[in-house]
VEXDREN-2710 file (C-alpha; in Angstrom, 1 decimal):
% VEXDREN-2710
k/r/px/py/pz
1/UNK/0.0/0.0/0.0
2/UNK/1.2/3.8/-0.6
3/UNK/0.5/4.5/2.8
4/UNK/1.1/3.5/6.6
5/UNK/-2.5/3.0/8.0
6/UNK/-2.7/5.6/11.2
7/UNK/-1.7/4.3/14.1
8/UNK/1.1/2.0/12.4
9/UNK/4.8/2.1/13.1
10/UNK/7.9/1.9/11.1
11/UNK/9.7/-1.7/10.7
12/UNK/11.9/-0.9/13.5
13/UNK/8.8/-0.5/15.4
14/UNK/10.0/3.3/16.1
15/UNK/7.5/6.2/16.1
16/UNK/6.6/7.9/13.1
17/UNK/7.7/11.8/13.3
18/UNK/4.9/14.4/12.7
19/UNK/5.9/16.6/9.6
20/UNK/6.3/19.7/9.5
21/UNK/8.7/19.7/12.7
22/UNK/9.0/22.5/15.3
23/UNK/11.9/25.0/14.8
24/UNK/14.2/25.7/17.9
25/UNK/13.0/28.3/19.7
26/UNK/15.1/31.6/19.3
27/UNK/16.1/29.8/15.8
28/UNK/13.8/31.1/13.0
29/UNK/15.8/30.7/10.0
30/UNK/17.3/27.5/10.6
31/UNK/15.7/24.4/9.9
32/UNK/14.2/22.0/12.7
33/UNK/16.5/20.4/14.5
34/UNK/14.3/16.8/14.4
35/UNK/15.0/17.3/10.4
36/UNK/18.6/17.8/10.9
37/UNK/18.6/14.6/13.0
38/UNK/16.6/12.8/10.6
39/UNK/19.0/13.8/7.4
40/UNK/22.2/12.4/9.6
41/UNK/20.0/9.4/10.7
42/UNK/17.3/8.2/8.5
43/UNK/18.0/10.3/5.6
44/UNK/15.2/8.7/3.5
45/UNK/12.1/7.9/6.1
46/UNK/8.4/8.3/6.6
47/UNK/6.7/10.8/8.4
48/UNK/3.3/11.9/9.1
49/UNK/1.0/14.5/7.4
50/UNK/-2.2/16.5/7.8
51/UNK/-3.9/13.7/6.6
52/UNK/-2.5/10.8/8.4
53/UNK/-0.9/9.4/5.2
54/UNK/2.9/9.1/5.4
55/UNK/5.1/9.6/2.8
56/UNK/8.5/9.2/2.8
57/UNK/11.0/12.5/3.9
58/UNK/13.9/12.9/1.6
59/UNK/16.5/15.4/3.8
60/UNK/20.0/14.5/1.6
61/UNK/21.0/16.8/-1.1
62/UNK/22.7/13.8/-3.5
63/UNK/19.2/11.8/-2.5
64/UNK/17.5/15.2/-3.6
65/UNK/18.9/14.9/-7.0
66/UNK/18.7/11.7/-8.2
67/UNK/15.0/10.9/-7.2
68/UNK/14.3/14.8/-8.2
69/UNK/16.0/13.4/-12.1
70/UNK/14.1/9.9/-11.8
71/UNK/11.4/9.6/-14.3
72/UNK/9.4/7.4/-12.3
73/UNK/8.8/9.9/-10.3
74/UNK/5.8/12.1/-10.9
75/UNK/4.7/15.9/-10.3
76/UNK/1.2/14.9/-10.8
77/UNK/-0.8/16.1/-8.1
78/UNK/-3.9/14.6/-9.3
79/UNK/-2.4/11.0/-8.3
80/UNK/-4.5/9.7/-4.9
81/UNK/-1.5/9.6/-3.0
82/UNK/0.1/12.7/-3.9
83/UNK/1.1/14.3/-0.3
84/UNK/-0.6/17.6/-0.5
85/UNK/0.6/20.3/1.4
86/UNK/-2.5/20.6/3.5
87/UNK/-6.4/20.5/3.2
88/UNK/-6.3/23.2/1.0
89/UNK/-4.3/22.1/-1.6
90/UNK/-5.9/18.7/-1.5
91/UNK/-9.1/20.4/-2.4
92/UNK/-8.8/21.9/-5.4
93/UNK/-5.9/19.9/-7.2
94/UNK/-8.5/18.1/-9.1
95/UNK/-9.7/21.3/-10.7
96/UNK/-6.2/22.7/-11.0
97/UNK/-5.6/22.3/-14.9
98/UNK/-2.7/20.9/-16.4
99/UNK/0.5/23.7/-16.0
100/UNK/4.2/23.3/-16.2
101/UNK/3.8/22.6/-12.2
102/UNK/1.8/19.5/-12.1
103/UNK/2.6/17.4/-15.4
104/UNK/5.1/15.2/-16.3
105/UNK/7.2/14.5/-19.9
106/UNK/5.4/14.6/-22.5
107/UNK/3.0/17.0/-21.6
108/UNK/5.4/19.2/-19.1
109/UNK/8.1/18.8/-21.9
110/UNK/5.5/20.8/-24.1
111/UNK/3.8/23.3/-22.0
112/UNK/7.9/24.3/-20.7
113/UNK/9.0/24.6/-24.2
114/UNK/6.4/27.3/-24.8
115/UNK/7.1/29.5/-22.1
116/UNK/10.8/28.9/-21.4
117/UNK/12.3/31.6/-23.9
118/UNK/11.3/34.8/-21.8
119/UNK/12.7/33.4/-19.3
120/UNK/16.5/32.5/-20.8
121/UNK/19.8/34.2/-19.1
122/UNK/20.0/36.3/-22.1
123/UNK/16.8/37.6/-22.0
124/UNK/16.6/37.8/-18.5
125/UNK/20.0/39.9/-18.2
126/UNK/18.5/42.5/-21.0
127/UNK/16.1/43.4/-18.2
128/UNK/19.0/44.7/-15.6
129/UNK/18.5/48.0/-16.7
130/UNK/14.6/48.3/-16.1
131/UNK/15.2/46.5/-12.7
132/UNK/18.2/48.5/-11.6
133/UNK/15.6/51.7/-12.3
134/UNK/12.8/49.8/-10.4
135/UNK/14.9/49.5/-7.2
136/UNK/16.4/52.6/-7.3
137/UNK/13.1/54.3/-7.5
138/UNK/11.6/52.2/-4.7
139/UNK/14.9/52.9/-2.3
140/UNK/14.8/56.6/-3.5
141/UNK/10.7/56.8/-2.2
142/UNK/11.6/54.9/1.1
143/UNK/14.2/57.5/1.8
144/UNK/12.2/60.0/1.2
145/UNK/9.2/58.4/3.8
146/UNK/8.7/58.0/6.8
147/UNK/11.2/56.2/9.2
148/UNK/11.3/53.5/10.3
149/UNK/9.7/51.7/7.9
150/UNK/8.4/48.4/6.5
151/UNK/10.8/46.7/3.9
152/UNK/8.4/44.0/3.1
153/UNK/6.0/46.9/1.8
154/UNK/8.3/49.4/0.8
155/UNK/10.7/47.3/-1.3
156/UNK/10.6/43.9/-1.0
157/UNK/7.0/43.4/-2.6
158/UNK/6.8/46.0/-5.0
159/UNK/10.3/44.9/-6.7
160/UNK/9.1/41.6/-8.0
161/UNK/5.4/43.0/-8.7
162/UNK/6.8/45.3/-10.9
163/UNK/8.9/43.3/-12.2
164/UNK/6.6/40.5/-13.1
165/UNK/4.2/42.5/-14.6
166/UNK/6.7/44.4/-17.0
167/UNK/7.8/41.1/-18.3
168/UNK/4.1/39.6/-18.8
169/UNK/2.5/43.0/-19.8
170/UNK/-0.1/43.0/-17.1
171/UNK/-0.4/47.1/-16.3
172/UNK/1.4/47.4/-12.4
173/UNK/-2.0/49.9/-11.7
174/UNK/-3.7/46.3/-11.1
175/UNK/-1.0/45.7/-8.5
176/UNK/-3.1/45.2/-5.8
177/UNK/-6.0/42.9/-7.9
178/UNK/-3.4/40.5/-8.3
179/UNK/-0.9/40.5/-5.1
180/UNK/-4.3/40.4/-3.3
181/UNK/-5.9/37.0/-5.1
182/UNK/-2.5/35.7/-5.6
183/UNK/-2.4/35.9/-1.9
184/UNK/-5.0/34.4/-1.0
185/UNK/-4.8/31.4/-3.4
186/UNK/-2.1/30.6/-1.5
187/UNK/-2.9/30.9/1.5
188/UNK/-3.7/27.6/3.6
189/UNK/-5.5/30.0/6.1
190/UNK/-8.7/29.6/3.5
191/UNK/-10.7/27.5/2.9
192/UNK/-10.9/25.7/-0.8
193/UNK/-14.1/27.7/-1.9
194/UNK/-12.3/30.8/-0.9
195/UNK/-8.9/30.1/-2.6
196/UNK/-10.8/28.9/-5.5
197/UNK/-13.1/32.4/-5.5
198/UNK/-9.0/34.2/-5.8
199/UNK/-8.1/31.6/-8.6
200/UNK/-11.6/32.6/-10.4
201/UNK/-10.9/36.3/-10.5
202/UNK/-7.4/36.2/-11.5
203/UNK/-8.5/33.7/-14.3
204/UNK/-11.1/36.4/-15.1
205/UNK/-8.6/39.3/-15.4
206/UNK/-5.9/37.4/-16.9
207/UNK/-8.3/35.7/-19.0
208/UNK/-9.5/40.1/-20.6
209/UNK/-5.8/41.2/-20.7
210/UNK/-5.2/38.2/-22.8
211/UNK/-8.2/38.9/-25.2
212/UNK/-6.7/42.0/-25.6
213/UNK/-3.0/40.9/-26.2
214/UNK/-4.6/38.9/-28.8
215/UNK/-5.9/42.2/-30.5
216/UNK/-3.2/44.4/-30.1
217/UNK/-0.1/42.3/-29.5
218/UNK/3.0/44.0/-27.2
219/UNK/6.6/42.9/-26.1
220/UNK/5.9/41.1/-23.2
221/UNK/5.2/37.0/-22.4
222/UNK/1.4/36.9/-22.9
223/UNK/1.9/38.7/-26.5
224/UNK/4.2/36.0/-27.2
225/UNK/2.2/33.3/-25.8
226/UNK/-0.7/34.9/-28.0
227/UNK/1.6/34.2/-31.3
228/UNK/1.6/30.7/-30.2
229/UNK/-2.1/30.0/-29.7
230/UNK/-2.6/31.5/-33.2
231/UNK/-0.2/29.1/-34.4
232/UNK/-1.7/26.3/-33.1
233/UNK/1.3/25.4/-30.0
234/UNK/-1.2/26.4/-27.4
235/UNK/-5.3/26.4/-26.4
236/UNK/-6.0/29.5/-25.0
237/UNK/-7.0/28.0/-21.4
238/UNK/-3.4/26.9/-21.3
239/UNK/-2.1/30.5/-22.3
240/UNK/-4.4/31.7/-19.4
241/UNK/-4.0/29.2/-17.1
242/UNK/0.1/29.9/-17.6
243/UNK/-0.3/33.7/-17.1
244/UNK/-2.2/32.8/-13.9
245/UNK/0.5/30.8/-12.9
246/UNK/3.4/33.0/-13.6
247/UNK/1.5/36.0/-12.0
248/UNK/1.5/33.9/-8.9
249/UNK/4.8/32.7/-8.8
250/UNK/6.7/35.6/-10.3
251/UNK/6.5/37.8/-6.9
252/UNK/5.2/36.0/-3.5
253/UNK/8.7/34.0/-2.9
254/UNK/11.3/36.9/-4.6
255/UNK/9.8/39.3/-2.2
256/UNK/10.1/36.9/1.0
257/UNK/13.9/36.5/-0.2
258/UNK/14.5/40.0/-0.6
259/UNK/13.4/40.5/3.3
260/UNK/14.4/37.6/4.6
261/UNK/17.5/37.8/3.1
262/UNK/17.8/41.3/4.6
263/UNK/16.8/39.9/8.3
264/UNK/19.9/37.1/7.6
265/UNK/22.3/39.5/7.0
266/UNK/21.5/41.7/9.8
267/UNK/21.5/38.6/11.7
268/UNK/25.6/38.5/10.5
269/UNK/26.8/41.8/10.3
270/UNK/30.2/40.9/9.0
271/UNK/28.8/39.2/6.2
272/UNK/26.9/42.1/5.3
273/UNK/29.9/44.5/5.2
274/UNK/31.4/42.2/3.2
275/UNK/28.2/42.7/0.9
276/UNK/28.1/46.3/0.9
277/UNK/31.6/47.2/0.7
278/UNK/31.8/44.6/-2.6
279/UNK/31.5/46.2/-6.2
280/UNK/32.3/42.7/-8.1
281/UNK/29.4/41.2/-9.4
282/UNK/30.7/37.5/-9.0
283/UNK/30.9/38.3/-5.7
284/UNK/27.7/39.6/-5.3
285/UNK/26.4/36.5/-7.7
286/UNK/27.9/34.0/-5.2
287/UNK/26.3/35.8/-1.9
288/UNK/23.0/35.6/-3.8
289/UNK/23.4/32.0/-4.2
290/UNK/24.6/31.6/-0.3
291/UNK/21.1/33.5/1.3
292/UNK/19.5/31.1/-1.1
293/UNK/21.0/28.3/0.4
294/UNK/20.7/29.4/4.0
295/UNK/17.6/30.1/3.6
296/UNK/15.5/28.2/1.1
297/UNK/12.3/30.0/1.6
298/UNK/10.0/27.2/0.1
299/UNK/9.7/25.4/3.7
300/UNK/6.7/23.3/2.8
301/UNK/8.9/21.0/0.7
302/UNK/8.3/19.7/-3.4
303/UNK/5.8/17.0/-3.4
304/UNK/5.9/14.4/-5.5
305/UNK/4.6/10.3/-6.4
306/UNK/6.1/7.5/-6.9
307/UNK/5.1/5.9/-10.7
308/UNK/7.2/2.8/-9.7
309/UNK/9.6/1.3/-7.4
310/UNK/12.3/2.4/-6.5
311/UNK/15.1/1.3/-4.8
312/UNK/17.2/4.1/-2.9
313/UNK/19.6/4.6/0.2
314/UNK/18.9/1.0/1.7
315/UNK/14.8/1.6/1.0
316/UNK/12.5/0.8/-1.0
317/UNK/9.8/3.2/-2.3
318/UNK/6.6/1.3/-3.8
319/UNK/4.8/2.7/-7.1
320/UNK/2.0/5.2/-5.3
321/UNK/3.7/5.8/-2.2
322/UNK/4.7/9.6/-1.8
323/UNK/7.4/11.7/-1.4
324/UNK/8.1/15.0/0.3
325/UNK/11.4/16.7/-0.2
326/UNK/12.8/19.4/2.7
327/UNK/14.7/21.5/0.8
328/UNK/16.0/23.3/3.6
329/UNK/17.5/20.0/4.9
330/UNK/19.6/19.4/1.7
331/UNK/20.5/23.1/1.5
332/UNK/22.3/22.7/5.4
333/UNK/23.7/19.0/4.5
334/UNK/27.4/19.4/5.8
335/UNK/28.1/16.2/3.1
336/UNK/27.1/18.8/0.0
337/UNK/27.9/22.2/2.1
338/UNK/30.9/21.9/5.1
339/UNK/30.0/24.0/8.1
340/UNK/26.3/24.1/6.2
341/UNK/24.7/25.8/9.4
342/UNK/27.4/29.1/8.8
343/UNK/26.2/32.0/6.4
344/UNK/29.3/32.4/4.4
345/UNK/28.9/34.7/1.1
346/UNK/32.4/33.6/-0.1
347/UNK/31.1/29.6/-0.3
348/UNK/30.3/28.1/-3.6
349/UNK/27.0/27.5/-3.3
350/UNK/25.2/27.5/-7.2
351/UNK/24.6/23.7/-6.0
352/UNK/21.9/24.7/-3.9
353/UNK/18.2/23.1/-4.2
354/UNK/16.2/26.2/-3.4
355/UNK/15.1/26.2/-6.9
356/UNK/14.0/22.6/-7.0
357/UNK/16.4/20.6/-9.4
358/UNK/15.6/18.2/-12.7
359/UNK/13.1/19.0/-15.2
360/UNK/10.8/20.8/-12.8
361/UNK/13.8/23.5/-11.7
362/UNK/12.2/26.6/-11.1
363/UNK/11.3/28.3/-14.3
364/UNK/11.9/32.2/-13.0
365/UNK/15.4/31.3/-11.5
366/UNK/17.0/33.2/-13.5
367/UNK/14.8/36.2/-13.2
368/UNK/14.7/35.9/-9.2
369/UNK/18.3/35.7/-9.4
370/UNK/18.6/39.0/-11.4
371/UNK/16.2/40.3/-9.1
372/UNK/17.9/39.5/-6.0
373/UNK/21.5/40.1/-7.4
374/UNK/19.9/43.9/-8.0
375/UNK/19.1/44.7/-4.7
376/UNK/21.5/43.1/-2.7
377/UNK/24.2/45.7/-4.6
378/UNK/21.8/48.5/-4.3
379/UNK/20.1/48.6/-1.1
380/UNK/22.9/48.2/1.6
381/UNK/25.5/50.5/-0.5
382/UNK/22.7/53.0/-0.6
383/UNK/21.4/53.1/2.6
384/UNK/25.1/52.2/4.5
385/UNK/23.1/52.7/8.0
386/UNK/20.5/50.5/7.1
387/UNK/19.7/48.3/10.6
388/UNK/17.3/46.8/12.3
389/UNK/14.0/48.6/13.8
390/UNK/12.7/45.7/16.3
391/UNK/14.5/42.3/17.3
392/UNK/14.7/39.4/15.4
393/UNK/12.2/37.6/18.3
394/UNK/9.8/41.1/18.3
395/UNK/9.5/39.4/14.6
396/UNK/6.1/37.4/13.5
397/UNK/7.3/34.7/11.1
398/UNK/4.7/33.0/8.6
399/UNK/4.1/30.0/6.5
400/UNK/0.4/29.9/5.2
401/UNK/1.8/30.0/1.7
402/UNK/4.2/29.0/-0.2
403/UNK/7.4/30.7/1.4
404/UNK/8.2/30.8/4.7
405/UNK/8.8/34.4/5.7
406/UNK/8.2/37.4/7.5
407/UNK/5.2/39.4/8.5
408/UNK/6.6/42.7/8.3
409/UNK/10.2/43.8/8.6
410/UNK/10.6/47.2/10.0
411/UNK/13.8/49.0/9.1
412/UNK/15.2/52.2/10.3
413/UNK/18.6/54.1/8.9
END
């Protein structure tokens, strides 16, 4: 059977863990200490979910990356055993249609290929100028505010916002239409009929700027998807359904980088000199790399199924059983990162797993990359007194979406 009945125990008759796991108290951006344990211990192991089920915990970054290239394993969240993230999730993966983010090869290999050019390092690095201007103009408008004041709202969110929408052509005036129902489809706070109300009215709006792209076509990713439906490569649900999509992802975990990133380095002060008082971009390309690997943002782990056994690390995973992947785990393995629990911006760290790895890598890493790279070189050489305006525990810290983050981060200079 895919899963443990409730109440069952492991062969070794052992307990099994609850999942997610408490963090240490005083210890917010490092992962739980159970996981740690686990990763060292029983690297590949089943825990407990939500819903009773148990699928197995993958914590070790080489284990990451070879069942994360397998192809018998699936993304396919319609599968009865997939281990949904919660309740939420669960409820309206059946009516979630088919997107880059829940298919597998063929069909993933197709709906990627039609969106994956916008997104290319070359096209990506043509936008540094635009973004550049969008920072600067956000950093010059806090300055000019009031102070203290909230990073996550005065910088942190609006950067990848604007940003997104300048590279699909949806108008930044509709800022708040979308950060709102993007929001809230992700939020596990909701219930399904309310995340699915957020996923209808982003459909909607997406669904009229589209119409019009068709009309009058611009430079920007819906246009382009537009080309393709005319040609045949795409239906227009899956154009719309892929703007939805993007819209969503393209600014919710960029912005909870940018401040948590932020809180990290003021966390490790020499670290951020070393950040401020650096004008090479390799540098500044590696320390973007590092926070990514401290921190890893997506805490609720990649879900996946298994399409057939699978024999791995001394156990064997049956066809239908599931599989939950802590990216934060793999990201602080001392076997793939020595002295893994240290922030060190000088460490090669482009091996990281915050983006996911295999065919189902993040699309937008290279644009959350550029992003990030941006205002890490701006902010703190800008605003050199840039500090703290509350304690690190004065702090609310939140998980009802995607990323794991920060409520607010106030900021004083």
């Amino acid at each position: 059977m895919a899963d443990t009945p409730i109440g069952a125990a492991t062969e070794d008759a052992a307990p099994i863990p609850e999942y997610p796991m408490p963090r240490a108290t005083g210890c917010p951006l490092a992962p739980p200490p159970a996981v740690g344990a686990l990763r060292g211990e029983k690297p590949i192991t089943k825990v407990r979910i939500w819903n009773g089920t148990t699928p197995w915990l993958i914590t070790r970054h080489a284990d990451q990356r070879a069942l994360l290239t397998d192809p018998r394993v699936s993304n396919d969240d319609h599968e009865p055993a997939f281990p949904h993230v919660n309740a939420h999730r669960a409820a309206i993966a059946p009516h979630t249609p088919k997107l880059i983010t829940n298919t597998d090869a063929p069909e993933h290999t197709r709906l990627r290929r039609s969106v994956n050019a916008p997104f290319l390092v070359k096209r990506i690095e043509a936008m540094r100028p635009a973004v550049q201007r969008i920072v600067d103009d956000l950093i010059d408008e806090m300055l000019a505010g009031p102070n203290p004041a909230d990073l996550l709202t005065a910088l942190a969110l609006p950067v990848p916002s604007l940003v997104i929408a300048e590279l699909l052509g949806v108008p930044y005036e509709d800022h708040e239409l979308f950060q709102e129902n993007s929001n809230r489809v992700l939020d596990s706070s909701l219930t399904a009929d309310e995340a699915a109300e957020a996923g209808r009215a982003l459909s909607t709006y997406v669904g009229t700027l589209f119409q019009r792209k068709l009309a009058e076509p611009g430079d920007d990713v819906l246009s382009e998807m537009g080309a393709k439906v005319r040609a045949g490569e795409m239906a227009p649900q899956e154009a719309i359904s892929m703007g939805v999509a993007m819209l969503i992802a393209g600014h919710e975990t960029t912005a909870t980088m940018i401040s948590l990133g932020t809180l990290a380095l003021f966390e490790h002060p020499d670290q951020l000199a070393l950040l401020r008082e650096s004008d090479d971009p390799k540098f500044v390309n590696g320390a973007v790399d590092e926070l990514l690997r401290h921190l890893s943002i997506v805490h609720s782990g990649l879900r996946r199924v298994a399409k057939d056994d699978i024999e791995i690390g001394g156990q064997t995973i049956r066809q239908g059983d599931g599989l939950l992947f802590d990216l934060q785990a793999a990201n602080w393995d001392p076997e793939a990162f020595p002295e893994s629990e240290r922030l060190d911006l000088t460490r090669p760290a482009r091996q990281h797993n915050a983006f996911g790895y295999g065919p189902h890598q993040c699309l937008g890493q290279n644009l959350a990359r550029l992003e990030l790279q941006v205002v890490y070189s701006t902010l703190y050489r800008r605003v050199p007194t840039l500090r703290p305006a509350a304690p690190i525990d004065r702090l609310t810290f939140n998980h009802t979406g995607t990323a794991y983050g920060v409520g607010c981060l106030p900021v004083t200079w």
